[in-house]
C-alpha positions as CSV (number, residue, x, y, z in Angstrom):
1,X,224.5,211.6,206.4
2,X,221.6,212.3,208.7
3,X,218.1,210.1,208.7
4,X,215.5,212.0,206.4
5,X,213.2,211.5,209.5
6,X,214.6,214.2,211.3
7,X,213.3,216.2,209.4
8,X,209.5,215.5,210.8
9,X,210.9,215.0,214.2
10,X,211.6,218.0,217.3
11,X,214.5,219.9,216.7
12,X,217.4,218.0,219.1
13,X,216.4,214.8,218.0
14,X,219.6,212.7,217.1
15,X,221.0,209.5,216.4
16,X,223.3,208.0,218.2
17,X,226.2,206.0,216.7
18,X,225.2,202.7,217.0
19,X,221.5,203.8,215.1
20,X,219.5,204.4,217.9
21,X,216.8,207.0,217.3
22,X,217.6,209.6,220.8
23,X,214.5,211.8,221.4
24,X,214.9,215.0,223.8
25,X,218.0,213.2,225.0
26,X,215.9,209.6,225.8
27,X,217.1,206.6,223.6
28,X,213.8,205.0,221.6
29,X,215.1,201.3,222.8
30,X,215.2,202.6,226.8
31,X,211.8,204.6,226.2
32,X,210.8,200.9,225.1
33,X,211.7,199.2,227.7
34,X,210.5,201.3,230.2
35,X,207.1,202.1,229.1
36,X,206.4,199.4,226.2
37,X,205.1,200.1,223.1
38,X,202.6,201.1,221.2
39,X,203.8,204.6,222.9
40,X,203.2,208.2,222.5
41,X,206.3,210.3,223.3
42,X,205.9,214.1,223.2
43,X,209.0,216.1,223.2
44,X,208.0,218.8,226.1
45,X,210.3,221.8,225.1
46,X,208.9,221.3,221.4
47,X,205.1,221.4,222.6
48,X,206.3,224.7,224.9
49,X,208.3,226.1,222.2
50,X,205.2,225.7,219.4
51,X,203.2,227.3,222.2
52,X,205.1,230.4,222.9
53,X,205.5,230.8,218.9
54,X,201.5,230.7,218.3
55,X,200.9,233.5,221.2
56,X,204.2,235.5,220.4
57,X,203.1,235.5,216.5
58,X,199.6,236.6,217.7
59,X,199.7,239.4,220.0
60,X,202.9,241.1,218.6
61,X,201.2,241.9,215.8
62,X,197.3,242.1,217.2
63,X,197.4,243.3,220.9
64,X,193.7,242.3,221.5
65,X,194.3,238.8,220.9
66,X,194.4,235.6,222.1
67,X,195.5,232.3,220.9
68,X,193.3,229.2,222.6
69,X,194.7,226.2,221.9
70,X,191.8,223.7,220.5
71,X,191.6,220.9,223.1
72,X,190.4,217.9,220.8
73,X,193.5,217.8,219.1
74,X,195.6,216.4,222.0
75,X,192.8,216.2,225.1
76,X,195.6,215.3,227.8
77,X,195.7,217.5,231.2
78,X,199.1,217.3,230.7
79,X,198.9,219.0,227.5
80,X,196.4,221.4,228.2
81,X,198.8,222.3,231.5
82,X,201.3,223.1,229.2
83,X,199.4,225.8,227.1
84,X,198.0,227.2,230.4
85,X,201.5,227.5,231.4
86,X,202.3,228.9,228.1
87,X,199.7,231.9,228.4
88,X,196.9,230.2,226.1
89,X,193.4,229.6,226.8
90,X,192.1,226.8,226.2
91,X,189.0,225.8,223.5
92,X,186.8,222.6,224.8
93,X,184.3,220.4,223.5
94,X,182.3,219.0,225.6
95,X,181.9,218.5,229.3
96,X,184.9,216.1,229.7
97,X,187.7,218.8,227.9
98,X,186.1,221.3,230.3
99,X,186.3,219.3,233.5
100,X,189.9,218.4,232.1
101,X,190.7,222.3,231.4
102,X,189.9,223.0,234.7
103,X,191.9,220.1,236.2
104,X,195.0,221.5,234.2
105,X,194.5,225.3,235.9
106,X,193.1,227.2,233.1
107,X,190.8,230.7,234.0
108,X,187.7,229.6,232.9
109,X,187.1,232.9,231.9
110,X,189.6,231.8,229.3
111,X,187.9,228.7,228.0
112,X,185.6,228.8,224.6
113,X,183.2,225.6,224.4
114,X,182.4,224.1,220.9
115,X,179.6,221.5,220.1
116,X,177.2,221.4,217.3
117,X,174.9,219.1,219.7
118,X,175.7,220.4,223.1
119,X,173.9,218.4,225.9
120,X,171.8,220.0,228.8
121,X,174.2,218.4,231.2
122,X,177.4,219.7,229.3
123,X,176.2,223.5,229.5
124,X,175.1,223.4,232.8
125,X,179.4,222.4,233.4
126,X,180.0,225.2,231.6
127,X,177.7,227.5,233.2
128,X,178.7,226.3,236.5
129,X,181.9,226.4,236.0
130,X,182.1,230.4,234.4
131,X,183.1,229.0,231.0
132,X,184.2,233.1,229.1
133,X,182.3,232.4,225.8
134,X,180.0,229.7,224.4
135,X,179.9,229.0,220.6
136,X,176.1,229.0,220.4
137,X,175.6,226.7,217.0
138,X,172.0,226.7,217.0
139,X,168.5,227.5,219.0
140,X,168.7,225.0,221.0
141,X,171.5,226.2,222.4
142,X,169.9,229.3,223.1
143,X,166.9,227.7,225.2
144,X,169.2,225.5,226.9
145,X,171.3,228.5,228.3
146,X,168.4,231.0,228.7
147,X,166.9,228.3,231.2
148,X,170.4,227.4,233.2
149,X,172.1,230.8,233.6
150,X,171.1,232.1,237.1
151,X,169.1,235.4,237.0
152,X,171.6,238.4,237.7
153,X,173.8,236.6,235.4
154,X,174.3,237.2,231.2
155,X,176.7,234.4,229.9
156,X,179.1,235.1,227.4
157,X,178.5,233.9,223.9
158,X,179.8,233.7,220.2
159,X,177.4,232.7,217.3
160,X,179.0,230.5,214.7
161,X,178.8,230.9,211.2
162,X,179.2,229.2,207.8
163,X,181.6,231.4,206.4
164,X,180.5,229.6,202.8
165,X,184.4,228.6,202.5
166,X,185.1,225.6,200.1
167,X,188.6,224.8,201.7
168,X,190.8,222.3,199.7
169,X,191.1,219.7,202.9
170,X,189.7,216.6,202.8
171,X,186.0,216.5,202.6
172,X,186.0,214.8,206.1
173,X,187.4,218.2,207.8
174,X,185.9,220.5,205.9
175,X,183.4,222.9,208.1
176,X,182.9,226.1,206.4
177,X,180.9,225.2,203.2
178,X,176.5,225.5,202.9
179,X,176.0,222.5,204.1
180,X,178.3,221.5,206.9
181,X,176.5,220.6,210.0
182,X,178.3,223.1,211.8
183,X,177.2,226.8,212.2
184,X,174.5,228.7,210.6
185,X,174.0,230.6,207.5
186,X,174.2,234.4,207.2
187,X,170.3,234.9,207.2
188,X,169.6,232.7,210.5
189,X,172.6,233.8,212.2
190,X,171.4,237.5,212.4
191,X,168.0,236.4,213.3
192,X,170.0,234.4,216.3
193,X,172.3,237.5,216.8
194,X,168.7,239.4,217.4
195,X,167.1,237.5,219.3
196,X,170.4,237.0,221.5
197,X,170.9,240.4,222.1
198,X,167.1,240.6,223.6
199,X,168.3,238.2,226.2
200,X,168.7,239.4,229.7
201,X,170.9,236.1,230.3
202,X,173.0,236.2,227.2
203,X,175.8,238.4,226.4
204,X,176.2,239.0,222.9
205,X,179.8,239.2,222.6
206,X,180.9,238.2,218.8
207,X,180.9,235.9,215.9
208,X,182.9,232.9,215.0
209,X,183.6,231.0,212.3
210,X,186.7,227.9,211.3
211,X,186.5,226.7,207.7
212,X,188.2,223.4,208.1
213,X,191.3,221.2,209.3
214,X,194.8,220.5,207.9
215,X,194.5,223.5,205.3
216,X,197.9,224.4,204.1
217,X,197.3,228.0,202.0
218,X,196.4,230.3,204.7
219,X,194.2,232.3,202.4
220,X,191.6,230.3,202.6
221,X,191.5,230.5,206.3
222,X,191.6,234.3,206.2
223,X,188.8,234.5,203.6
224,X,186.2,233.8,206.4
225,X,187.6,236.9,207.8
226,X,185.0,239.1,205.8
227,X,182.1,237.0,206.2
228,X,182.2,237.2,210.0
229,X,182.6,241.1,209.3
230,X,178.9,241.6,206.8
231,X,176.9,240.2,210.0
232,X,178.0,243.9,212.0
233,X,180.0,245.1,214.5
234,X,181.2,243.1,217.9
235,X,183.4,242.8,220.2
236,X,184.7,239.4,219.6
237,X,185.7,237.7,216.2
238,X,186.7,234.3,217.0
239,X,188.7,233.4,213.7
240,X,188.7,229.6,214.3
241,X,191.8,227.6,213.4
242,X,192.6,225.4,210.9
243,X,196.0,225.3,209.7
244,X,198.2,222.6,208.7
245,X,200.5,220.1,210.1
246,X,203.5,218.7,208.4
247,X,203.2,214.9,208.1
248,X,205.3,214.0,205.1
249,X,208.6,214.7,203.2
250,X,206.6,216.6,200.4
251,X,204.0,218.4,203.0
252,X,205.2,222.1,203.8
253,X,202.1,224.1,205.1
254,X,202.3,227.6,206.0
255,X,204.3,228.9,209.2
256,X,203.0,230.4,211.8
257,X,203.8,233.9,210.7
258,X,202.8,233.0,207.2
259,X,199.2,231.9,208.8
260,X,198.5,234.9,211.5
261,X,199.8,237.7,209.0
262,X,197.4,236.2,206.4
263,X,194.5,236.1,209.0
264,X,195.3,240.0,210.3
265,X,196.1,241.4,206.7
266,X,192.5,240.4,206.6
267,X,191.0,241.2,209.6
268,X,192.9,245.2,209.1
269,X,190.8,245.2,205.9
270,X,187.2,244.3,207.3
271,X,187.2,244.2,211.3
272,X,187.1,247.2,214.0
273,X,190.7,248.0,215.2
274,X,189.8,247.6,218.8
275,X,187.9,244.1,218.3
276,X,189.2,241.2,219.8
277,X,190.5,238.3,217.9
278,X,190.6,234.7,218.9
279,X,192.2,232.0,216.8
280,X,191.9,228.4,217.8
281,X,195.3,226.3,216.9
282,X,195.3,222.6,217.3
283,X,196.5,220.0,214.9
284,X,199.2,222.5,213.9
285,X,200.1,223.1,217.6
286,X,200.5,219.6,218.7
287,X,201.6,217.5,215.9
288,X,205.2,217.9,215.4
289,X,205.8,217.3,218.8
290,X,205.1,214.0,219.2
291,X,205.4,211.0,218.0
292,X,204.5,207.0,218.4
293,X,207.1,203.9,218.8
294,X,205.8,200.1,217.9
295,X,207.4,197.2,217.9
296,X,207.1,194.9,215.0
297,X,204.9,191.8,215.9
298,X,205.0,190.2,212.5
299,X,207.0,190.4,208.9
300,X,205.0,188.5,206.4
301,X,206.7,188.3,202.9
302,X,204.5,187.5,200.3
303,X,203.0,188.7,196.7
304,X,203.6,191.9,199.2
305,X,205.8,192.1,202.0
306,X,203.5,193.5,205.1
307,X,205.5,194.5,208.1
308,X,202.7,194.6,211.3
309,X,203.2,196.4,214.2
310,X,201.8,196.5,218.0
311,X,199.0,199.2,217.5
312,X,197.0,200.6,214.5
313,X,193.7,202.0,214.4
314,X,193.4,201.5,218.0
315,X,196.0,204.7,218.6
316,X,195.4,206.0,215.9
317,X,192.3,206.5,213.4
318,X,193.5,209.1,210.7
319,X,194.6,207.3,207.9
320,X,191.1,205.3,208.1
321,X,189.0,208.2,208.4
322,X,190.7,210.6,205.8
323,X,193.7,208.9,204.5
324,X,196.3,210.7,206.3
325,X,199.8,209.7,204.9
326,X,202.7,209.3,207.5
327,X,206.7,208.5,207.0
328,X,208.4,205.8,209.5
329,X,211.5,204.5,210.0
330,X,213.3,201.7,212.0
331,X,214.0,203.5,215.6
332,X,217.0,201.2,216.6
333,X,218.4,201.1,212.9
334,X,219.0,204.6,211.4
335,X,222.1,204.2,210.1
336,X,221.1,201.5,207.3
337,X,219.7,201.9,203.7
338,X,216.2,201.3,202.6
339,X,216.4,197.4,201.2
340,X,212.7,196.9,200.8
341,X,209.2,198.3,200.0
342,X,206.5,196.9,202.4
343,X,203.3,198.3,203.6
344,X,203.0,198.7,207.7
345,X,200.3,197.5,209.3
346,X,198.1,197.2,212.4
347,X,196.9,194.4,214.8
348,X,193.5,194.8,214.5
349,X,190.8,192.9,211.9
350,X,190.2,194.7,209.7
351,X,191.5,195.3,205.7
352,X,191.8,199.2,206.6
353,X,193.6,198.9,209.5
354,X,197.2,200.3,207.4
355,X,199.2,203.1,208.9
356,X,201.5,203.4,205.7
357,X,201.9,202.2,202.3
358,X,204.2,201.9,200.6
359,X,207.1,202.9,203.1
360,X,210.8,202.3,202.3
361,X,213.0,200.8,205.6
362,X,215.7,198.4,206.2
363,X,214.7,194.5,205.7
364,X,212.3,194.3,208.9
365,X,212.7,191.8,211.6
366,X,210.2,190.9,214.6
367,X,211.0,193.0,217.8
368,X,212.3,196.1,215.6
369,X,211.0,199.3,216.6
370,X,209.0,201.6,214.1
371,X,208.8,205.5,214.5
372,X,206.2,207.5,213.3
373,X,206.8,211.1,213.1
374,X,203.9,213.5,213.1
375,X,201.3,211.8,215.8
376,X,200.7,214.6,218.0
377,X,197.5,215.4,217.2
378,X,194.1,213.4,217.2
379,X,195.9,209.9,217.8
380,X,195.7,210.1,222.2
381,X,192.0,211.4,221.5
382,X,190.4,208.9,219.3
383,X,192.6,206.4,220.9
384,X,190.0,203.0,221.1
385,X,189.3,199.4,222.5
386,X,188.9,197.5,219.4
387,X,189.4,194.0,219.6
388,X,190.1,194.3,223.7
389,X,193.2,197.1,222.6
390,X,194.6,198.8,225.6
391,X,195.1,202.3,225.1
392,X,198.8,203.4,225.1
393,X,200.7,205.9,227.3
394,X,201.6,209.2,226.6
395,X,205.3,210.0,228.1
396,X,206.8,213.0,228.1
397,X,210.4,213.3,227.4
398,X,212.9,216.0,228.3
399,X,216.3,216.9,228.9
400,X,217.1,212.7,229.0
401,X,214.4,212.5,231.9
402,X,211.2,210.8,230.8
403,X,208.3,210.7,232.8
404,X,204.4,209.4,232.1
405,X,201.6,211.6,231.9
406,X,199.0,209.3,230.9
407,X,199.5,205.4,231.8
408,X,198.9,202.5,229.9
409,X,195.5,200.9,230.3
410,X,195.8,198.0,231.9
411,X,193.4,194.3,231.8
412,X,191.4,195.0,234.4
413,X,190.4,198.7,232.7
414,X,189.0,197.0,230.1
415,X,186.3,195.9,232.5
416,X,185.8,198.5,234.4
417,X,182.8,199.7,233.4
418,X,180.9,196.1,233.5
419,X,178.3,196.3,236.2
C-alpha cells in the first residue's frame, strides 16, 4: 500500500523497496548526501507542467490573456527561467525580482511591478529597464513616475483597487477588504484614473485588483471581477491571483480550470470582449512542486515527544506568520506504520518555531530524514539568518539528474556584508 504522502508530492514520486522516498528519479538519502539538508528540492517537469497548465487554461478559453506568474512566491532566477521558458510573464516586487526577471530572460514588456511603498530607486529600475505595466497603488507613485519617465515617453500603468472583497483566508493574506493597505477605494481610484489620463508621461492602460492569498472557492476571487468593471472601460483588467495551494490530506482547493472558468464566467458578464486579462498565479503555481528534506538533530521524549529537525523558521516562516499546517513523513522509512504522535520542531529559540503538530511517523531516531510536502512557495523567499542560520539550497531534480540552482550559504556569507 502506497505512503499517503504521495499524495502531496509531484506526480512520479515513488518509493523504492527498501523505503526510500525517490523524487523525479533522485533517491532522498543521495539528494542528502550530496547537497545536505535543510534542502529545497523542486521537481522541474512538475514546476513546467503546472506552468504550461495555468497558460493553456488561460488563453484557450480568453485569447487576450496572459498568465504572469507572481515572483514573490518562489523569487529564484531559476524559477522565474522556467515560466519565461513556459510562455509566462513575469509579476515583480521590487527592484531585486526585476533585476532577477531580467537576469532569467523575461521581455520586460512582459513584467508587472507591485509595491504598496515603491522606492524612487525601485521605479527608476523599472523605468529604465521598460518594465510593460506598473501597478500604481497610490499618488506617490504618480509623482515619482511623472518625474523619472523621459519626455517622448508615456509609461504603462494599472491602478489598483480595493475590490471591497472579504475573502475567507487568513486575516494575514487578505488584501481586498476597506482597509487593507493595499490599493485604493472606488472614489480615489477614479480621481487617480483622471488625473492619470491628463499625464503626458503615463499611459493609462487598466485596473487591477487581487483579494487575497491561499483562497480555495474561486468565487470569491472572481467577485472582484465587477468592481474593477463600475470604474469604466480599459484596456487592461489585471484580475490578480490568489488561489489555493494544497498543503494537507483534508485541503482540496479549486483546479485550475475550476479557478480560470470562474474568473472568465465573470469577466463575460461585466468586462469588454476585446479587453485584456491578466491573472497573477503564485503560491498555487509553485507549491506542489517542491518540497524540503531535514535531518533530525534531536528526539526528546517527554510529557510530549518533540522530534527537531535541521531548519525551521529559518527556511521557512508560514506556520509562524499564519499558521500554515503541513504533513511529513520519514524520507528513508516509508514502508513502516505510524508508532507515535510527536510535534516537529525547529533549531531556532524560540517557543514558535514548530513546523507541525501533531504529526503521526515511525518512532523517530537522530539522523532520520523528514519530508515536507508542499514548500514551494514563500519558504526560498523569506528564507532568514536567525541565530547565524545559513540559508539552504534549492536543487532541482529531474529525470534522476539533480543539479543546484541556488547554493548553500556558506560561514563566510554570513559576514559578508560587515564593513
Amino acid at each position: 500500500m502506497s505512503h499517503p504522502l504521495l499524495e502531496l508530492l509531484p506526480d512520479g514520486t515513488s518509493v523504492d523497496d527498501d523505503g526510500v522516498l525517490r523524487i523525479a528519479g533522485c533517491r532522498a538519502d543521495d539528494l542528502a548526501r550530496e547537497f545536505d539538508t535543510p534542502a529545497i528540492i523542486v521537481d522541474e517537469a512538475a514546476l513546467r507542467a503546472r506552468a504550461r497548465e495555468y497558460r493553456t487554461a488561460l488563453t484557450s478559453r480568453w485569447p487576450n490573456a496572459r498568465a504572469v506568474f507572481a515572483s514573490k512566491a518562489f523569487p529564484a532566477t531559476a524559477v522565474q527561467r522556467v515560466m519565461v521558458e513556459e510562455g509566462l510573464g513575469l509579476d515583480v516586487a521590487g527592484g531585486g525580482e526585476i533585476l532577477s526577471a531580467l537576469r532569467a530572460g523575461v521581455d520586460p514588456a512582459l513584467l508587472v511591478m507591485h509595491g504598496n511603498a515603491k522606492t524612487t530607486e525601485e521605479l527608476r529600475i523599472a523605468v529604465d529597464a521598460g518594465v510593460g505595466l506598473v501597478v500604481v497603488d497610490n499618488g506617490d507613485d504618480v509623482d515619482r513616475l511623472e518625474q523619472l519617465v523621459p519626455a517622448g515617453r508615456a509609461q504603462g500603468v494599472l491602478v489598483r483597487v480595493i475590490p471591497e472583497v472579504e475573502s475567507s483566508t487568513h486575516p494575514h493574506v487578505q488584501t481586498g477588504q476597506v482597509g487593507s493597505k493595499f490599493g485604493l477605494t472606488a472614489p480615489a481610484a477614479k480621481a487617480l484614473i483622471a488625473r492619470i489620463e491628463a499625464s503626458p508621461r503615463l499611459d493609462m492602460r487598466g485596473v487591477h485588483a487581487h483579494v487575497g492569498s491561499q483562497i480555495m472557492d474561486p468565487a470569491e476571487l472572481a467577485a472582484a471581477v465587477a468592481p474593477l468593471a463600475a470604474l469604466g472601460t480599459f484596456g487592461v483588467y489585471d484580475l490578480g491571483g490568489g488561489l489555493g495551494a494544497r498543503y494537507t490530506y483534508d485541503e482540496h482547493p479549486a483546479s485550475v480550470d475550476e479557478y480560470v472558468d470562474a474568473l472568465l464566467t465573470a469577466a463575460r458578464e461585466h468586462l469588454p470582449a476585446d479587453a485584456e486579462l491578466i491573472i497573477e498565479p503564485g503560491r498555487s503555481m509553485v507549491n506542489a512542486s517542491a518540497m524540503t528534506l531535514y535531518t533530525v538533530t534531536t528526539v526528546k521524549r517527554d510529557a510530549r515527544t518533540f522530534v527537531a529537525v535541521d531548519g525551521g523558521m529559518g527556511d521557512n516562516l508560514e506556520v509562524a506568520l499564519f499558521q500554515q499546517r503541513y504533513e511529513a513523513a520519514l524520507a528513508g522509512r516509508m514502508h513502516e506504520d505510524p508508532a507515535e504522535d510527536v510535534v516537529v520542531v525547529g533549531r531556532h529559540c524560540e517557543s514558535g518555531d514548530v513546523l507541525i503538530d501533531p504529526l503521526q511517523i515511525p518512532a523517530a531516531r537522530v539522523g532520520d530524514l523528514l519530508v515536507v510536502p508542499a514548500t514551494g512557495a514563500y519558504t526560498h523567499t523569506m528564507a532568514n539568518n536567525y541565530n547565524g542560520y545559513r540559508r539552504p539550497p534549492v536543487v532541482f531534480v529531474r529525470d534522476g539528474a539533480a543539479r543546484a540552482v541556488i547554493r548553500r550559504e556558506t560561514w563566510d556569507d554570513l559576514f559578508a556584508r560587515e564593513m
